[in-house]
N, C-alpha and C positions, 0 to 999 in steps of 0.2 A: 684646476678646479679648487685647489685650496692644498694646503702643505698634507704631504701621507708622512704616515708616522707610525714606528710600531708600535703593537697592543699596548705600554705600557708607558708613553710618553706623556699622557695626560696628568699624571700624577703619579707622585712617588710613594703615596701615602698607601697600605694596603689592608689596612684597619676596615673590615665588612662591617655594616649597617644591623638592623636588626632584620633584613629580606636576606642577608646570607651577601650582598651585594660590597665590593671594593667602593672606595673612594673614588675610582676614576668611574667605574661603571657608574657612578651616582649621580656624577657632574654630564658623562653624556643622556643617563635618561631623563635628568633636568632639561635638558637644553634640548631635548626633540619634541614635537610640537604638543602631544595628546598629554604625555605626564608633567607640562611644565608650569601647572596652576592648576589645582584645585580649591576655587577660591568662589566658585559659582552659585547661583540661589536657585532657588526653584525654578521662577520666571524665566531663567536663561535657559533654560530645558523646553519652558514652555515656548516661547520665539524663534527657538534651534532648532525646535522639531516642527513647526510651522515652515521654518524658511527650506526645510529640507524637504517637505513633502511638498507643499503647495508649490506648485510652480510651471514650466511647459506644461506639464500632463492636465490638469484641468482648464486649459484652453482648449486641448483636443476633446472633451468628453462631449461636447454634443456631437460631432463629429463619430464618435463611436458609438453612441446614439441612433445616429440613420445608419449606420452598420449592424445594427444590433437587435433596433425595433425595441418598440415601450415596454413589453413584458417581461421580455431576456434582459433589455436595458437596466431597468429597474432593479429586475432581480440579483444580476450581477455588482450591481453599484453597491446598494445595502450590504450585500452578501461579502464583498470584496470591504467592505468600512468594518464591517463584525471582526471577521478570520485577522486582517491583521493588526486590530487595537489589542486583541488576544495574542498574538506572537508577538507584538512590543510591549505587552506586561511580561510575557514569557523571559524575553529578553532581559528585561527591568530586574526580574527577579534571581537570574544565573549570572548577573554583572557578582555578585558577594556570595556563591552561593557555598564556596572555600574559606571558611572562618580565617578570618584576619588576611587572604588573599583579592587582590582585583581585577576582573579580567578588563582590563580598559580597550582590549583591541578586539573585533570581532574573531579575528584570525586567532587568539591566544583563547577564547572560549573554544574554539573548533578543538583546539590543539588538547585542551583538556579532556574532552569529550572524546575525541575520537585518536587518541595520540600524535605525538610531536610532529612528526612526517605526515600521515594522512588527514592530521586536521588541517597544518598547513596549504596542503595542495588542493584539500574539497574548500576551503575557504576562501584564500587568497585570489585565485583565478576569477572568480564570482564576484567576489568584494570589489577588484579592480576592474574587473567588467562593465559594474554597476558607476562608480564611480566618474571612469575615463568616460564611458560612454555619455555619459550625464553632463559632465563637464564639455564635450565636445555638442549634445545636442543644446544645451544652454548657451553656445558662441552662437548658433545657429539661430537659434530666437533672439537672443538679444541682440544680434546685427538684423532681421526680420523685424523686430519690435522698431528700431532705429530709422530703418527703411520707410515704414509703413509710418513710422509720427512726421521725419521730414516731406512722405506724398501728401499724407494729408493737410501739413501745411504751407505747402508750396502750394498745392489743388491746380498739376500743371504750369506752373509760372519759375517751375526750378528745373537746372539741369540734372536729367536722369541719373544717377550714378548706381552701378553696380551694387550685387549687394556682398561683393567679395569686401567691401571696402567698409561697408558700415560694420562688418563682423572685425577686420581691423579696427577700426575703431571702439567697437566694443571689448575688445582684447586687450587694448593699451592700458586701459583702466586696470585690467590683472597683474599687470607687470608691476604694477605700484601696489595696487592690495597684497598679491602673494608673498608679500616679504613682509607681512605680521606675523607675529611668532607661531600664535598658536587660538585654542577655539576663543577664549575672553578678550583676545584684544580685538578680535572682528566683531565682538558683540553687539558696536552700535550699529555696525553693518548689519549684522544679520536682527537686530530690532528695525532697521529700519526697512527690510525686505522684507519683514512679518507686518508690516502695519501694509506695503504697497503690495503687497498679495490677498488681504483683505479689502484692498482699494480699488484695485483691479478688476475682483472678482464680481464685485458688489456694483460698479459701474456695465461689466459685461453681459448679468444678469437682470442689470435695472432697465437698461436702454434694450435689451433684448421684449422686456415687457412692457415699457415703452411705445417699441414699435408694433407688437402686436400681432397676432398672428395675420397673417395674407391669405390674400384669396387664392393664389395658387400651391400654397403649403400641399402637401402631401409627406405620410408617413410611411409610401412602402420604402422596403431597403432600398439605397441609395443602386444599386448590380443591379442591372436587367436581367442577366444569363445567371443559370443557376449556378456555375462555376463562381463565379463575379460574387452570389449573393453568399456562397459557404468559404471563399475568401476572404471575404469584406467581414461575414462574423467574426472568424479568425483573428481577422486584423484589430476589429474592436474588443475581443477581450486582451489582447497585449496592450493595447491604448490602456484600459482599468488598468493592469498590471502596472503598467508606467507609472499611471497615477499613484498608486499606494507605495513608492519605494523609500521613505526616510529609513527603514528598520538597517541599514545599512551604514549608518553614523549612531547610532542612539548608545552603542557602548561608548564609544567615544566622547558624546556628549555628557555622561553620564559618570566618566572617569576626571570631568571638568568638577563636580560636587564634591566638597567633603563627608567627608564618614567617619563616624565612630561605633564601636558598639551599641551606644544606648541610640544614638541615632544617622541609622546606615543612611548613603545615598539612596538607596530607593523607593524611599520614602519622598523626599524633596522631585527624584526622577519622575517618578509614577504620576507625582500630584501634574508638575508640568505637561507630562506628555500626557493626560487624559484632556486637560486644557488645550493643549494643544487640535486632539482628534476632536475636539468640538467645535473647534474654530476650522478645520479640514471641512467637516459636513457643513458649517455655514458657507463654506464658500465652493462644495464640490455641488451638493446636490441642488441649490437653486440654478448654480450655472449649466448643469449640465440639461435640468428640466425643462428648465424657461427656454433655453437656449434652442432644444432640439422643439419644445412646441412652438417660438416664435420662426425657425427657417424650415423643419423639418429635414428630409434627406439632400435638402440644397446648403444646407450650413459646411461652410469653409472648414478646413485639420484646422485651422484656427478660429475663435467665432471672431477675434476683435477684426479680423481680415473680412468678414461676414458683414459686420456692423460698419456702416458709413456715413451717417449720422445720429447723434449731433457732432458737425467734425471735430469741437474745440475737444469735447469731452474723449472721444475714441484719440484723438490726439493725444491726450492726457493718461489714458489706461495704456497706452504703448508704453508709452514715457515712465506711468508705473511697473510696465513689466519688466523695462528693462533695469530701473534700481532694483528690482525683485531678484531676477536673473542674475547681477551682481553678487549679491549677500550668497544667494544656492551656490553659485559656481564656486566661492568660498568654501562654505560649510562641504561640499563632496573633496575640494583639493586636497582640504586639509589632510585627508587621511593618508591620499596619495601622497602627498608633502614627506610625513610623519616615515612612510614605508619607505622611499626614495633615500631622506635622511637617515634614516636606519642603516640599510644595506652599505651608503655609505661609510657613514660615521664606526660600523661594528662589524661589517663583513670585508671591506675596502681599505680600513684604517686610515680614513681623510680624518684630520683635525678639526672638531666643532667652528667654525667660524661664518662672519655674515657672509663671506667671498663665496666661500663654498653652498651658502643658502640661499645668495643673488641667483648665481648661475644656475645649479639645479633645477630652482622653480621658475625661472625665466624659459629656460629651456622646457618645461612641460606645458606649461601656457603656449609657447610657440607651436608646439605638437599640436593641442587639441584647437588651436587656429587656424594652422593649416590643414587639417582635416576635417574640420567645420566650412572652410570655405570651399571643400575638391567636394566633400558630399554633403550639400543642404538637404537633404529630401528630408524636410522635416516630419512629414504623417508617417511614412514607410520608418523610420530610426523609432519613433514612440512604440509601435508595434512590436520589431523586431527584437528591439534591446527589451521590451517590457518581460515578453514573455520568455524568452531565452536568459537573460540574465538577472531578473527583479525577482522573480516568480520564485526562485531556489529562495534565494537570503530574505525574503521576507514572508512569503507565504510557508515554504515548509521545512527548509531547514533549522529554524527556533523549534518546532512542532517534533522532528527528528531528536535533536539534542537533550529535551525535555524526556521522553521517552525510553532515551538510552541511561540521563541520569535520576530520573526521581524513580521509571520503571514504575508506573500508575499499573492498578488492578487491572487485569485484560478484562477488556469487556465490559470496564467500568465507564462511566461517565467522562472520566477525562480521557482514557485509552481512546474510546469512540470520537468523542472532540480531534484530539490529534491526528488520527488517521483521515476523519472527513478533511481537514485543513493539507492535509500531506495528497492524497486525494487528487484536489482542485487544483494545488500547487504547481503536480507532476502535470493534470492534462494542459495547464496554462503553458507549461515550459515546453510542452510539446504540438500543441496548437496553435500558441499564441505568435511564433518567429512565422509561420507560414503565408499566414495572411501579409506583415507587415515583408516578410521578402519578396512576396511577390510585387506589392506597391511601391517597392523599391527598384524592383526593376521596370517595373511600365513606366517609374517617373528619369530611370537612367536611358530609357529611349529617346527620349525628348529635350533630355538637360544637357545644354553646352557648357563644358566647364570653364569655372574662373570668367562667368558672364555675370 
């Protein structure tokens, strides 16, 4: 996997920096992906955190929609865009909150907060959960998006082919992207997944009003039996949870900006990412609206799978989903990349090189491939991963952290703010895997693998 080397082979020089850090340490945190440019503007905040939020998860929101019904729907949706634009300022603001310190990794704010060992392990698990997970439900969609653009333009007149094979194909593309270094050089990738998830969304939502609603729409929940209808809720607040998880790259994004004291990153972060969450609600809450009042509780886990004309165009929004699906699956590896290189390069003693950063991340793209094509159940994985693993790192563990370090007035305004956020967080993490397991297994009844 590349030459091992002991601790001290990388350099002879042992003259520390002004971080307390060796020459040799300086040249491997250069070379790992998150510390190795900060050279970023606002805007790449603003397109980074687009491409990491918008993505699978608001395809499914009409979907949890007819699981949910108008009033919960609703209320959830809003409620779920407030709590966590508020734990990504949260976030925004404990990136410097150590004078002349940066916490660039989500894991290395844990570690502060809650010390070395125990931040580690309530973080890391989580952080990889969300990531791997994401990464693996993004092969899943984008060989589905693949699927569904070459049905619709064959319309019949091509041979069928599996969809093991279009998630191959969607995966090949990774193999070549994951050997960019780091977050700025996927940039135009990930600009160009922030423009085709506004394209996408906007074609999903238009041709949903388009069509108009039917005469046989109906809005009760999609579950006849009462069982059916308090799982199916379950299942649709993990679907919400899915949707709001970028909070889970945004230190990383945000370790890509420069800082000085007159003008820290969080400033340039904050401006991005609120741009950002405005272009989220342009493109969550008409989709998800329109969506659930033009099909009602007959709307597909996917709406463009819903929609089947106009075919050029629903041809076209796959096609954008899958360059969208592209840039995301990016922006979450990275981090995995970053953590894999790490253990490597500092716990392992491999020598920095490209050999040793081919194989690596060829090898983990292979993983979340093969795991994408043994389990597609694409609605059951939104649910289950939303609420078990999104719901900690973005809804309450920022709200936790904040608490342990500013220690706000009990009772006050922000104490109350935090614990409602911490709250919803815990019942999501605890409600929300049940629904989505169980739809995971009605759809493992039925699913032949590797078909």
């Amino acid at each position: 996997m590349g030459t091992q080397a002991p601790p001290q082979s990388f350099s002879s020089q042992k003259e520390k920096d002004d971080g307390g850090r060796t020459q040799q340490e300086k040249s491997i945190d250069d070379w790992l992906p998150i510390n190795s440019s900060r050279k970023a503007k606002w805007w790449y905040s603003a397109f980074h955190n687009v491409t990491a939020m918008v993505g699978a998860g608001v395809l499914g929101l009409p979907y949890a929609m007819s699981e949910l019904g108008w009033g919960p729907g609703i209320a959830v949706m809003i409620l779920s865009w407030i709590i966590t634009l508020y734990t990504l300022w949260q976030m925004v603001e404990m990136h410097e909150m150590v004078p002349g310190k940066r916490f660039d990794r989500y894991h290395e704010l844990g570690q502060h907060v809650f010390g070395e060992r125990l931040g580690l392990w309530l973080v890391v698990p989580q952080q990889l959960a969300v990531e791997v997970s994401l990464n693996i439900i993004y092969m899943v969609t984008g060989g589905q998006s693949l699927k569904k653009f070459h049905d619709v333009i064959c319309d019949g007149n091509c041979k069928d082919f599996k969809l093991s094979y279009f998630i191959m194909i969607f995966a090949s593309i990774h193999f070549v992207l994951s050997q960019l270094p780091n977050f700025n050089s996927i940039s135009a990738v990930s600009l160009a997944a922030a423009i085709m998830s506004v394209s996408y969304s906007t074609i999903a939502w238009g041709a949903s009003l388009d069509k108009g609603k039917g005469a046989d729409v109906d809005y009760h929940l999609r579950a006849t039996t009462t069982p059916g209808k308090v799982f199916g809720f379950l299942g649709g607040l993990g679907d919400v949870a899915f949707a709001y998880s970028g909070h889970n790259v945004v230190l990383e994004i945000q370790s890509t900006i420069p800082s000085t004291p007159e003008k820290p990153s969080k400033k340039a972060m904050w401006k991005g990412a609120f741009v950002a969450y405005v272009i989220v609600a342009i493109c969550y809450f008409p989709v998800t609206f329109v969506g659930y009042w033009a099909f009602g509780s007959g709307v597909d886990e996917n709406i463009l799978i819903t929609l089947s004309k106009p075919k050029w165009l629903i041809a076209l929004a796959n096609m954008f989903v899958v360059i969208h699906v592209i840039g995301s699956y990016q922006i979450y590896a990275m981090p995995v990349f970053d953590m894999i290189e790490t253990v490597l390069v500092k716990k392992l003693w491999f020598a920095p090189s490209l050999k040793l950063r081919l194989i690596a991340r060829s090898v983990y793209v292979a993983f979340t491939m093969f795991v994408g094509i043994t389990f597609p159940f694409f609605g059951g994985l939104l649910s289950f991963f939303g609420g078990l693993a999104f719901s900690p790192t973005t809804y309450f563990l920022p709200c936790i952290m904040w608490l342990k370090v500013y220690k706000p007035k009990r009772f006050g305004l922000s104490w109350f703010i935090n614990w409602i956020c911490i709250v919803i967080g815990v019942l999501l993490l605890i409600l929300g895997p049940i629904g989505g397991l169980r739809q995971i297994i009605l759809s493992a009844t039925t699913y032949k693998f590797y078909e």
